[in-house]
N, C-alpha and C positions, 0 to 999 in steps of 0.2 A: 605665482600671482595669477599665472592665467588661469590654471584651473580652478583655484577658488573663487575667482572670478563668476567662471561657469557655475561651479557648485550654488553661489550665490543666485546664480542667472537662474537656474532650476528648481530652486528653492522657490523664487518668489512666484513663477510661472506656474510651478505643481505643486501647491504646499502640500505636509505630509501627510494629512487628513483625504485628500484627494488622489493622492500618489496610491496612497495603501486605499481605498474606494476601488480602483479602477483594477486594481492589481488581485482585487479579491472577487472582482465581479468577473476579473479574466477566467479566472480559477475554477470559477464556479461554471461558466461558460463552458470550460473546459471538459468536466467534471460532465454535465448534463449533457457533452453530446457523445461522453466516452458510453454515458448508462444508458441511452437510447440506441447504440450502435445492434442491430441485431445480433445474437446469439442463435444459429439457427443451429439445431438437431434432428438427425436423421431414426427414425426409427420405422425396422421393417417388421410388419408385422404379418404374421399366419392368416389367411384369410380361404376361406371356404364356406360355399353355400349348397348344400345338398339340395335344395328346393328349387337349383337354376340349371337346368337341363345344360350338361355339358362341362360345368365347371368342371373344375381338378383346382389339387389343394396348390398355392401359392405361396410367396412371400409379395408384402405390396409394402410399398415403404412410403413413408410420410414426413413432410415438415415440419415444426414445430419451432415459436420463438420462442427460448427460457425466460426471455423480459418477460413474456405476456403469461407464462405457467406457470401452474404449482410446483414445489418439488418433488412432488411424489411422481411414480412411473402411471399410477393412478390417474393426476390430475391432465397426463399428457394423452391418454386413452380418451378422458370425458373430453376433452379440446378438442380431439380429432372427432369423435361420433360428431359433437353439439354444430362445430366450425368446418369439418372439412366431407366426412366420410358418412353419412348416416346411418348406414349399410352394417360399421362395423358392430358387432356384437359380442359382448362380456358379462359376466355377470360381477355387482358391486353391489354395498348396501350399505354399511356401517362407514367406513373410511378410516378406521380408528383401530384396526387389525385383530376386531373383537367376533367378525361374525366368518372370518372365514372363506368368504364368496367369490374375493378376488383373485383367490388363487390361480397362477400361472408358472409359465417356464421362463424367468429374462435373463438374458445372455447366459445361457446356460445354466443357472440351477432354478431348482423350486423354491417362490416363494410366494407374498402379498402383495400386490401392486399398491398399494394402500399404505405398504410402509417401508421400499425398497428407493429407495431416492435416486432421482436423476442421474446417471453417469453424466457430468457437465463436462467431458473429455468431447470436441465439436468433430473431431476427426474419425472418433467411433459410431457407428451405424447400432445401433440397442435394438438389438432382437429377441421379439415376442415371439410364445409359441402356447399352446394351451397344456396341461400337465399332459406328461409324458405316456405312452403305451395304455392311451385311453381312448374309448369310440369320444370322436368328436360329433356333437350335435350340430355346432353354426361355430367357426372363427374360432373362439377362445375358448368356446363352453363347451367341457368335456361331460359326459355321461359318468354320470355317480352312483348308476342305481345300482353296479354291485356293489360298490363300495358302501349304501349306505345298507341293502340287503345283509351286506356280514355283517354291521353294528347291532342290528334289528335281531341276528341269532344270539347273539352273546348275551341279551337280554336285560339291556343298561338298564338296571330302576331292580329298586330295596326288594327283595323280595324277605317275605317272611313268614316260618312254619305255622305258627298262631296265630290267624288272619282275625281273632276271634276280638282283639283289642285295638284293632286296625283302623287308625283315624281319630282313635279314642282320645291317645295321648302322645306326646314327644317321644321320640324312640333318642333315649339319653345318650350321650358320646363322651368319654376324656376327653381332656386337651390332646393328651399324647394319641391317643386313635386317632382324633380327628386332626393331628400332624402331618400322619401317616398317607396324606389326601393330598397334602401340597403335590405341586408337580403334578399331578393327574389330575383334574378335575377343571383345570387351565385348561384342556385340551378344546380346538376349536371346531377339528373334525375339518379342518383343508384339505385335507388329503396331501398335501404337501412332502410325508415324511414318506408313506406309502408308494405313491406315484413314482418316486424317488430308488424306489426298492428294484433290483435287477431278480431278485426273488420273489415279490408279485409280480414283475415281469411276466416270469418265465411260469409263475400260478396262481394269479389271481382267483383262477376260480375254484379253488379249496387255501389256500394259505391266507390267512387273513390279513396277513401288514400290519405293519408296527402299530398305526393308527387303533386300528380296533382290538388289539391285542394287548395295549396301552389301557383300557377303554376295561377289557377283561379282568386284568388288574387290579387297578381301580374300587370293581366292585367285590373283588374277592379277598383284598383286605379292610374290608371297611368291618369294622367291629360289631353294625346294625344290620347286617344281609348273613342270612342263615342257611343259604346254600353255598358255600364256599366248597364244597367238597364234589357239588356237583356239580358247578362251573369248573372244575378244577378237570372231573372227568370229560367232560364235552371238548377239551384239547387234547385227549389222549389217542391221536392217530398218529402218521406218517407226515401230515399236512399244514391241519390248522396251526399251528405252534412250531412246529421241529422246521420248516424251510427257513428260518432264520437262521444265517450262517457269517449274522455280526459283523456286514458288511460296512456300518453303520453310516451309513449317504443319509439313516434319517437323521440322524442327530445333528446332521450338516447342515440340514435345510429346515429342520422346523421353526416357523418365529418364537416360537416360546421359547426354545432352546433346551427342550427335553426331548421324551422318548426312549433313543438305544437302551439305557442302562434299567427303562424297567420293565421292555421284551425280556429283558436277560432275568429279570425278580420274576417273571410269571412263568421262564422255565424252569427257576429253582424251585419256585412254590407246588408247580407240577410233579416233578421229581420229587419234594417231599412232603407233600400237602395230606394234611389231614384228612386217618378214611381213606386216602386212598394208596393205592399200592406203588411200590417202590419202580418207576421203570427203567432203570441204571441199564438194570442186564439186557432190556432190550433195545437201548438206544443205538446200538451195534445194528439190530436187525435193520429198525426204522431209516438209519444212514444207505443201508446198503438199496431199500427200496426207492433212495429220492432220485 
Protein backbone atom coordinates (compact mmCIF):
# COMPACT_ATOMS: atom_id res chain seq x y z
CA UNK A 1 0.00 0.00 0.00
CA UNK A 2 2.89 2.23 0.67
CA UNK A 3 4.37 2.06 -2.42
CA UNK A 4 1.46 2.67 -4.49
CA UNK A 5 0.78 5.24 -2.39
CA UNK A 6 4.06 6.95 -3.58
CA UNK A 7 3.65 5.70 -7.20
CA UNK A 8 0.31 7.55 -6.94
CA UNK A 9 2.27 10.48 -5.02
CA UNK A 10 4.58 10.78 -8.29
CA UNK A 11 2.20 10.46 -10.52
CA UNK A 12 0.27 13.41 -9.66
CA UNK A 13 3.52 15.49 -8.92
CA UNK A 14 5.23 14.53 -12.44
CA UNK A 15 2.60 13.60 -14.80
CA UNK A 16 4.03 11.53 -17.62
CA UNK A 17 4.02 14.01 -20.34
CA UNK A 18 6.39 16.03 -18.06
CA UNK A 19 8.29 13.19 -16.58
CA UNK A 20 9.41 11.90 -20.24
CA UNK A 21 9.90 16.26 -21.23
CA UNK A 22 12.55 16.57 -18.65
CA UNK A 23 14.05 13.07 -19.27
CA UNK A 24 14.52 13.92 -22.89
CA UNK A 25 15.73 17.34 -22.46
CA UNK A 26 18.20 15.52 -19.98
CA UNK A 27 19.44 13.54 -22.89
CA UNK A 28 19.66 15.86 -25.22
CA UNK A 29 21.80 18.00 -22.64
CA UNK A 30 23.66 15.25 -22.48
CA UNK A 31 24.28 14.48 -25.89
CA UNK A 32 25.26 18.44 -26.67
CA UNK A 33 28.05 18.47 -24.22
CA UNK A 34 29.38 14.78 -25.17
CA UNK A 35 29.54 16.71 -29.15
CA UNK A 36 31.04 19.83 -28.07
CA UNK A 37 33.76 18.07 -25.89
CA UNK A 38 37.04 18.83 -27.91
CA UNK A 39 38.44 16.13 -30.12
CA UNK A 40 42.02 17.57 -30.44
CA UNK A 41 44.64 16.01 -33.04
CA UNK A 42 48.12 16.24 -33.25
CA UNK A 43 49.70 16.56 -36.49
CA UNK A 44 53.60 17.02 -37.23
CA UNK A 45 54.33 18.35 -40.16
CA UNK A 46 57.70 18.83 -42.41
CA UNK A 47 58.52 22.24 -42.45
CA UNK A 48 61.41 24.13 -44.32
CA UNK A 49 62.13 27.50 -45.73
CA UNK A 50 65.22 27.79 -48.03
CA UNK A 51 64.72 31.70 -48.18
CA UNK A 52 65.32 32.01 -44.09
CA UNK A 53 69.03 32.08 -43.65
CA UNK A 54 69.82 29.25 -41.19
CA UNK A 55 66.81 27.17 -41.31
CA UNK A 56 67.26 23.23 -41.42
CA UNK A 57 64.49 21.02 -42.32
CA UNK A 58 62.05 20.11 -39.17
CA UNK A 59 59.13 18.47 -37.97
CA UNK A 60 56.71 21.25 -36.25
CA UNK A 61 53.53 19.85 -34.95
CA UNK A 62 50.12 21.40 -34.63
CA UNK A 63 46.71 21.24 -33.05
CA UNK A 64 43.62 20.79 -34.62
CA UNK A 65 39.83 20.26 -33.24
CA UNK A 66 37.98 17.38 -35.38
CA UNK A 67 34.60 19.24 -34.15
CA UNK A 68 35.73 22.26 -36.07
CA UNK A 69 37.48 20.23 -39.48
CA UNK A 70 36.84 18.69 -42.52
CA UNK A 71 37.67 15.07 -42.70
CA UNK A 72 39.92 15.15 -45.17
CA UNK A 73 43.97 15.45 -44.17
CA UNK A 74 43.31 18.38 -46.74
CA UNK A 75 40.88 20.29 -44.69
CA UNK A 76 43.28 20.06 -41.57
CA UNK A 77 46.43 21.64 -43.70
CA UNK A 78 43.87 24.65 -44.95
CA UNK A 79 42.74 25.16 -40.95
CA UNK A 80 46.27 25.37 -39.97
CA UNK A 81 47.67 27.87 -42.89
CA UNK A 82 44.03 30.03 -42.62
CA UNK A 83 43.99 29.71 -38.31
CA UNK A 84 47.23 28.85 -37.01
CA UNK A 85 50.51 28.89 -39.20
CA UNK A 86 50.54 31.30 -42.30
CA UNK A 87 54.00 30.34 -43.24
CA UNK A 88 52.94 26.81 -44.01
CA UNK A 89 53.04 26.01 -47.60
CA UNK A 90 51.34 23.14 -50.13
CA UNK A 91 50.25 23.07 -53.12
CA UNK A 92 46.05 22.28 -53.57
CA UNK A 93 43.42 23.09 -56.18
CA UNK A 94 40.78 20.93 -57.09
CA UNK A 95 39.85 19.15 -53.50
CA UNK A 96 38.16 16.32 -55.31
CA UNK A 97 41.34 14.11 -56.10
CA UNK A 98 41.08 15.14 -59.92
CA UNK A 99 44.00 17.47 -60.30
CA UNK A 100 46.75 15.89 -58.49
CA UNK A 101 48.44 18.79 -56.62
CA UNK A 102 48.05 17.70 -53.39
CA UNK A 103 50.19 15.14 -53.27
CA UNK A 104 52.27 14.22 -50.27
CA UNK A 105 53.81 11.64 -47.89
CA UNK A 106 51.01 10.82 -44.54
CA UNK A 107 52.02 8.53 -42.13
CA UNK A 108 54.04 6.87 -44.36
CA UNK A 109 52.76 6.22 -47.76
CA UNK A 110 52.10 8.40 -50.86
CA UNK A 111 49.16 9.87 -51.53
CA UNK A 112 46.05 12.90 -51.84
CA UNK A 113 45.58 15.05 -49.05
CA UNK A 114 42.35 15.78 -50.79
CA UNK A 115 41.09 12.32 -50.26
CA UNK A 116 43.00 10.40 -47.41
CA UNK A 117 40.68 10.94 -44.30
CA UNK A 118 41.50 11.94 -40.98
CA UNK A 119 43.17 9.10 -38.62
CA UNK A 120 40.55 10.07 -35.80
CA UNK A 121 42.76 7.63 -33.55
CA UNK A 122 43.51 11.25 -30.73
CA UNK A 123 46.53 9.21 -29.37
CA UNK A 124 48.38 9.10 -32.79
CA UNK A 125 50.51 12.12 -33.89
CA UNK A 126 49.73 12.10 -38.39
CA UNK A 127 52.87 12.84 -39.94
CA UNK A 128 53.25 14.93 -42.93
CA UNK A 129 56.08 14.85 -45.23
CA UNK A 130 56.32 16.17 -48.83
CA UNK A 131 56.85 13.16 -51.63
CA UNK A 132 59.64 11.17 -51.12
CA UNK A 133 63.56 11.57 -52.66
CA UNK A 134 62.65 14.83 -54.12
CA UNK A 135 64.33 18.59 -54.17
CA UNK A 136 62.06 20.32 -51.86
CA UNK A 137 61.13 23.98 -52.85
CA UNK A 138 59.18 25.29 -49.51
CA UNK A 139 57.46 22.69 -46.58
CA UNK A 140 55.54 20.21 -48.69
CA UNK A 141 56.10 21.41 -52.34
CA UNK A 142 58.38 19.13 -53.92
CA UNK A 143 60.20 20.08 -57.28
CA UNK A 144 58.59 18.20 -60.40
CA UNK A 145 60.51 19.58 -63.00
CA UNK A 146 62.17 16.26 -63.82
CA UNK A 147 59.39 14.50 -63.42
CA UNK A 148 57.36 16.71 -65.55
CA UNK A 149 60.78 17.00 -68.19
CA UNK A 150 60.33 12.82 -68.76
CA UNK A 151 56.52 13.29 -69.52
CA UNK A 152 57.38 16.14 -72.06
CA UNK A 153 60.06 13.47 -73.85
CA UNK A 154 57.65 10.67 -74.23
CA UNK A 155 55.69 13.01 -76.35
CA UNK A 156 51.96 12.69 -74.84
CA UNK A 157 49.73 14.08 -77.85
CA UNK A 158 48.36 12.00 -81.29
CA UNK A 159 50.87 12.24 -83.43
CA UNK A 160 50.18 11.50 -87.09
CA UNK A 161 52.25 10.50 -90.44
CA UNK A 162 49.67 12.51 -92.89
CA UNK A 163 49.58 15.77 -91.13
CA UNK A 164 47.98 16.55 -94.67
CA UNK A 165 44.21 15.94 -93.14
CA UNK A 166 45.08 17.19 -89.82
CA UNK A 167 42.20 19.18 -88.15
CA UNK A 168 40.07 18.45 -91.10
CA UNK A 169 38.22 15.71 -89.52
CA UNK A 170 37.59 13.06 -86.50
CA UNK A 171 40.29 10.58 -86.36
CA UNK A 172 37.65 7.57 -85.94
CA UNK A 173 38.12 4.94 -82.95
CA UNK A 174 36.00 1.37 -82.03
CA UNK A 175 34.51 0.86 -78.91
CA UNK A 176 37.06 -1.93 -78.42
CA UNK A 177 40.29 0.48 -79.08
CA UNK A 178 38.94 3.01 -77.44
CA UNK A 179 38.39 0.23 -74.25
CA UNK A 180 41.84 -0.20 -74.60
CA UNK A 181 42.33 3.45 -72.84
CA UNK A 182 40.38 2.81 -69.70
CA UNK A 183 42.88 2.68 -66.84
CA UNK A 184 45.38 5.03 -68.47
CA UNK A 185 44.04 8.05 -69.40
CA UNK A 186 42.66 8.43 -65.62
CA UNK A 187 46.19 9.06 -64.84
CA UNK A 188 46.50 12.47 -62.84
CA UNK A 189 50.27 12.87 -63.07
CA UNK A 190 50.79 13.01 -58.85
CA UNK A 191 53.68 11.67 -59.11
CA UNK A 192 52.57 9.51 -56.20
CA UNK A 193 53.32 5.97 -57.78
CA UNK A 194 56.82 7.26 -59.10
CA UNK A 195 57.99 9.12 -55.88
CA UNK A 196 57.04 5.82 -54.39
CA UNK A 197 59.62 3.79 -56.64
CA UNK A 198 63.20 2.78 -54.77
CA UNK A 199 64.12 2.52 -58.72
CA UNK A 200 63.52 6.15 -59.43
CA UNK A 201 65.30 6.41 -56.28
CA UNK A 202 68.22 5.14 -57.12
CA UNK A 203 67.60 6.85 -61.22
CA UNK A 204 65.60 9.19 -61.59
CA UNK A 205 67.49 10.88 -64.00
CA UNK A 206 67.29 8.34 -66.95
CA UNK A 207 64.48 5.70 -65.55
CA UNK A 208 61.30 7.27 -66.11
CA UNK A 209 58.78 5.64 -63.35
CA UNK A 210 55.95 4.11 -63.53
CA UNK A 211 54.02 7.43 -63.96
CA UNK A 212 55.37 8.46 -67.30
CA UNK A 213 55.83 5.07 -68.52
CA UNK A 214 52.18 4.59 -67.83
CA UNK A 215 51.78 7.81 -69.90
CA UNK A 216 53.97 5.87 -72.81
CA UNK A 217 51.58 3.30 -72.89
CA UNK A 218 48.91 4.90 -73.17
CA UNK A 219 49.82 6.40 -76.40
CA UNK A 220 51.31 3.63 -77.99
CA UNK A 221 48.20 1.49 -78.00
CA UNK A 222 45.77 3.88 -78.97
CA UNK A 223 44.79 2.77 -82.45
CA UNK A 224 44.95 6.85 -83.74
CA UNK A 225 48.84 7.53 -83.08
CA UNK A 226 51.15 6.32 -85.94
CA UNK A 227 54.27 6.16 -84.45
CA UNK A 228 53.89 3.26 -82.13
CA UNK A 229 56.98 1.63 -83.31
CA UNK A 230 58.92 4.50 -82.67
CA UNK A 231 57.91 5.33 -79.15
CA UNK A 232 58.48 1.87 -78.85
CA UNK A 233 62.31 2.35 -79.85
CA UNK A 234 62.83 5.51 -77.64
CA UNK A 235 62.64 2.74 -74.47
CA UNK A 236 65.17 0.73 -75.96
CA UNK A 237 68.20 1.34 -73.45
CA UNK A 238 69.51 -0.04 -70.18
CA UNK A 239 67.30 2.80 -68.29
CA UNK A 240 64.24 4.40 -69.59
CA UNK A 241 62.08 1.06 -69.24
CA UNK A 242 64.26 -1.97 -67.88
CA UNK A 243 64.97 -0.33 -64.16
CA UNK A 244 61.55 -1.63 -63.27
CA UNK A 245 62.16 -4.60 -61.21
CA UNK A 246 58.18 -4.99 -60.32
CA UNK A 247 58.61 -3.80 -56.94
CA UNK A 248 55.20 -2.53 -57.30
CA UNK A 249 54.97 0.36 -54.11
CA UNK A 250 53.19 1.96 -57.19
CA UNK A 251 50.31 0.10 -57.50
CA UNK A 252 50.10 0.62 -53.49
CA UNK A 253 49.83 4.12 -53.44
CA UNK A 254 48.18 5.39 -56.60
CA UNK A 255 44.60 6.84 -55.87
CA UNK A 256 43.29 5.49 -58.92
CA UNK A 257 44.41 2.31 -58.09
CA UNK A 258 46.36 1.38 -61.25
CA UNK A 259 49.78 1.54 -62.89
CA UNK A 260 52.05 -1.76 -61.89
CA UNK A 261 50.43 -4.04 -64.35
CA UNK A 262 50.72 -1.68 -67.49
CA UNK A 263 54.76 -0.91 -66.76
CA UNK A 264 54.72 -4.65 -67.25
CA UNK A 265 52.13 -4.12 -70.99
CA UNK A 266 54.81 -1.57 -72.07
CA UNK A 267 57.68 -4.09 -71.38
CA UNK A 268 55.86 -6.77 -73.27
CA UNK A 269 55.01 -4.41 -76.17
CA UNK A 270 58.73 -3.39 -76.21
CA UNK A 271 60.06 -6.88 -76.42
CA UNK A 272 57.42 -7.56 -79.20
CA UNK A 273 56.39 -4.47 -80.68
CA UNK A 274 55.85 -3.92 -84.08
CA UNK A 275 59.00 -2.91 -86.51
CA UNK A 276 60.93 -3.38 -84.04
CA UNK A 277 63.45 -6.00 -83.15
CA UNK A 278 63.23 -8.80 -80.72
CA UNK A 279 65.42 -7.77 -77.56
CA UNK A 280 65.05 -11.24 -75.50
CA UNK A 281 68.69 -12.05 -76.11
CA UNK A 282 69.84 -8.89 -74.89
CA UNK A 283 67.86 -8.51 -71.87
CA UNK A 284 70.76 -10.73 -70.20
CA UNK A 285 73.27 -7.84 -71.35
CA UNK A 286 70.94 -4.92 -70.24
CA UNK A 287 70.56 -6.75 -66.50
CA UNK A 288 74.11 -7.19 -65.97
CA UNK A 289 74.78 -3.26 -66.89
CA UNK A 290 72.00 -1.99 -64.14
Amino acid sequence: MAAAAVGVSLRRRFPATALGGACLQACRGAQTVAATAPRIKKFAIYRWDPDKTGDKPRMQTYEIDLNKCGPMVLDALIKIKNEIDSTLTFRRSCREGICGSCAMNINGGNTLACTRRIDTNLSKVSKIYPLPHMYVIKDLVPDLSNFYAQYKSIEPYLKKKDESQEGKQQYLQSIEDREKLDGLYECILCACCSTSCPSYWWNGDKYLGPAVLMQAYRWMIDSRDDFTEERLAKLQDPFSLYRCHTIMNCTRTCPKCFIGSRVEHTKGSQRMGPGSQRIDDTMSEQREMA
